[in-house]
N, C-alpha and C positions, 0 to 999 in steps of 0.2 A: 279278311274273310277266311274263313277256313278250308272252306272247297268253291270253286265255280259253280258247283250245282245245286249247292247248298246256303242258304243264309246261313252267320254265323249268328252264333244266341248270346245277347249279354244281357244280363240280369241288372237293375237301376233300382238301388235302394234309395227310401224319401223319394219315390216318383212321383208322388199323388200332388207337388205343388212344386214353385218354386224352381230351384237350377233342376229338380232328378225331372221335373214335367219338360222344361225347354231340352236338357239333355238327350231325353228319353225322342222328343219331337225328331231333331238334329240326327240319332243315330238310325230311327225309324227310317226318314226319307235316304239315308244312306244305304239303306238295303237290309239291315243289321235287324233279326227275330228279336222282338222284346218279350221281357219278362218282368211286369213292374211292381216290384216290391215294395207294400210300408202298412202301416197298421188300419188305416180307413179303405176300404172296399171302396166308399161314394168315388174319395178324390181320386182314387189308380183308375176308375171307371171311365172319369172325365178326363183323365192323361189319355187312356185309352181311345178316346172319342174323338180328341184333336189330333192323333196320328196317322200319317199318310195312309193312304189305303193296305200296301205293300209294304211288306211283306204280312202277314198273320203276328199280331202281337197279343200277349193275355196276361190275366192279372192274377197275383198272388198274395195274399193278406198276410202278413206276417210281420211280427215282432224280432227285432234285431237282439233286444235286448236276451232271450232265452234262445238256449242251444237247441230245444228240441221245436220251436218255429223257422227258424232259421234251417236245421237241418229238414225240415218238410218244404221247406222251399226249395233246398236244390233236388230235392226226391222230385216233387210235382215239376220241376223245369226239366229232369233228366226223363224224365218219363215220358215226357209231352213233345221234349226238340231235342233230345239225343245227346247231347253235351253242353257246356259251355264252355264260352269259347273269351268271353269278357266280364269282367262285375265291375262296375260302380259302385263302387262303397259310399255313396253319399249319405246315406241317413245320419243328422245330427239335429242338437237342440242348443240354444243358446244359455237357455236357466233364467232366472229370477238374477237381476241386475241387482247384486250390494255387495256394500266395502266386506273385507273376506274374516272381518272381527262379526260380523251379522250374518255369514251364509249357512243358511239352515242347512243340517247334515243330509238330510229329506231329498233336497234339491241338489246339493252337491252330488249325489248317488244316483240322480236320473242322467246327469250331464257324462258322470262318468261310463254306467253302463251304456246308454246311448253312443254315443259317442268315440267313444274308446272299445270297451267291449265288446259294442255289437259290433264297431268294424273288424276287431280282431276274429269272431265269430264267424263272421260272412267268409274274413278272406281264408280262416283255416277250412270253411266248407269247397269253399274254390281250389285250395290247392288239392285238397282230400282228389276232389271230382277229376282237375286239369291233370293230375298224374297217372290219373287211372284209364283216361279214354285215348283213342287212337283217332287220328293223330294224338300223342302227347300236348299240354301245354295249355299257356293261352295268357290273357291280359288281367292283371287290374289297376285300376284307377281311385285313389284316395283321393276324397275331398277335403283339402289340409283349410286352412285360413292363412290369412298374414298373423292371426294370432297364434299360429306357428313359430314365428318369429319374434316378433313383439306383442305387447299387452293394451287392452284397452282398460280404462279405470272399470272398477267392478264387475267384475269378468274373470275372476281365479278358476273357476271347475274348465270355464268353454277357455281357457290360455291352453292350463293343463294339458286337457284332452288334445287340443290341436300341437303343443310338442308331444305328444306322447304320437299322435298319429304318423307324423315325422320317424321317428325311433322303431315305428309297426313298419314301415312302407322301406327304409333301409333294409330290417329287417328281412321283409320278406321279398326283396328284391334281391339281394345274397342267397337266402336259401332256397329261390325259384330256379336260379341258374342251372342250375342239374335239371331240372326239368321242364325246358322249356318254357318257363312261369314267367314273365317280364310286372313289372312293380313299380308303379311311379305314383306323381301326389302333383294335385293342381293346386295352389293358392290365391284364393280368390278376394279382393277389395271390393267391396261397395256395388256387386250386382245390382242391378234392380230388381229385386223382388219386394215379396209384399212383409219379407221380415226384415227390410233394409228401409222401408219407407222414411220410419222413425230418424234415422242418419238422416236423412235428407231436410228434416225439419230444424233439429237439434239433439246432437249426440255432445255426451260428457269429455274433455278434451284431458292430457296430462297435466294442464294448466289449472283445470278445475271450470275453465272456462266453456260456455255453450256454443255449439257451430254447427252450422247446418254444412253435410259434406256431398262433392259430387257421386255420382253414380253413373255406371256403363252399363250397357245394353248387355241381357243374360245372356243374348243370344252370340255374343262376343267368348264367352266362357263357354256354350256348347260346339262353338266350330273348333276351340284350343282341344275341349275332349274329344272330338271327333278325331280331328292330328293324333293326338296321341295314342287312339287307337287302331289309327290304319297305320301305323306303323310296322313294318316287319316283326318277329319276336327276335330277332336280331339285334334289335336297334330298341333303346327305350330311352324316353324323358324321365328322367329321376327325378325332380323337379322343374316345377313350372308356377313363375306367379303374374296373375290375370290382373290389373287393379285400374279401376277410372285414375286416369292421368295426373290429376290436380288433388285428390286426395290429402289427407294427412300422414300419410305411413313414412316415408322417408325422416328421420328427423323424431320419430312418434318412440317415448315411450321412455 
């Protein structure tokens, strides 16, 4: 938190579903000003609706992918709660599942701007804001994958983007240190949400083979972001990986 007297304000891209809604829930009841960012008004509405009472949290429609939605997001967040003090970089998209001789250029291009760019977008709006306000500083949080690490079959643009995310969050965890900015990346396996269901039926193996894979509780992935962000800005997680136990990853790829 920033001050005692003060909530601090973190901004949760992709809130409207998914880990940015349980995220969003998680830091809400911890005291923390929200500001839920993504492109549908309905879903941020209904993030908004399942949030503790406490503190005042509000919605902000924006697209990651352009600089000038992006940059009226941190304008409406500095104008309405004074600073910010954390981002969540989660907004991403998986793309259209095929081998990478079939991936239309179309869709390649969403996964990247999405993904890659908007997060690089959000976080240079964060540092812009964190170096400017007093106290100096402040937190973010990348939502990397294990596809960070390793690859699932048909899934080139969402590998990419997740080592590239990697290489952003290094990055700007190097060049926060002068200014109080701390930079770290969560990877996550097999949440349950409702873009993971599919894994739990039958996901494509390195094998070529089908398998239905376990899955953890989201809410297991919002108390690790939570940790990471009541952390001192002394102290940061540079990495961090979340993943149901029995999985396929170790071994994978």
């Amino acid at each position: 938190m920033s001050t005692d007297e003060q909530a601090a304000v973190a901004i949760v891209t992709g809130a409207g579903s998914g880990i940015g809604r349980v995220v969003s829930q998680r830091l809400a009841g911890a005291g923390y000003r929200l500001a839920l960012a993504g492109r549908h008004r309905e879903s941020l509405e209904a993030t908004r609706a399942s949030l503790p009472a406490q503190p005042e949290s509000f919605v902000v429609p924006t697209d990651v992918t352009r600089p000038e939605s992006v940059d009226a997001l941190f304008d409406a967040v500095v104008t309405r709660a004074g600073r910010v003090d954390v981002l969540i970089n989660n907004a991403g998209v998986f793309g259209p599942p095929a081998p990478v001789q079939d991936v239309a250029h179309a869709d390649w291009s969403v996964v990247v701007q999405t993904n890659l760019t908007g997060a690089f977008l959000c976080a240079q709006a964060a540092f812009r804001q964190m170096i400017r306000q007093r106290p100096q500083g402040g937190r973010i949080v990348n939502n990397g994958s294990l596809s960070a690490h390793v690859p699932r079959p048909n899934a080139v643009a969402y590998t990419a983007t997740k080592h590239g995310v990697t290489g952003l969050t290094k990055a700007l965890a190097l060049e926060g240190r002068r200014h109080g900015i701390a930079c770290g990346q969560i990877d996550i396996g097999n949440a349950a949400t409702d873009m993971t269901k599919q894994l739990e039926v039958g996901a494509l193996q390195a094998d070529g083979s089908v398998l239905g894979e376990p899955t953890m509780s989201a809410e297991d992935v919002a108390d690790a972001v939570l940790y990471m962000v009541r952390l001192p800005l002394s102290a940061n997680v540079l990495s961090m990986t979340v993943m149901a136990s029995e999985m396929p990853f170790v071994g994978r790829g």
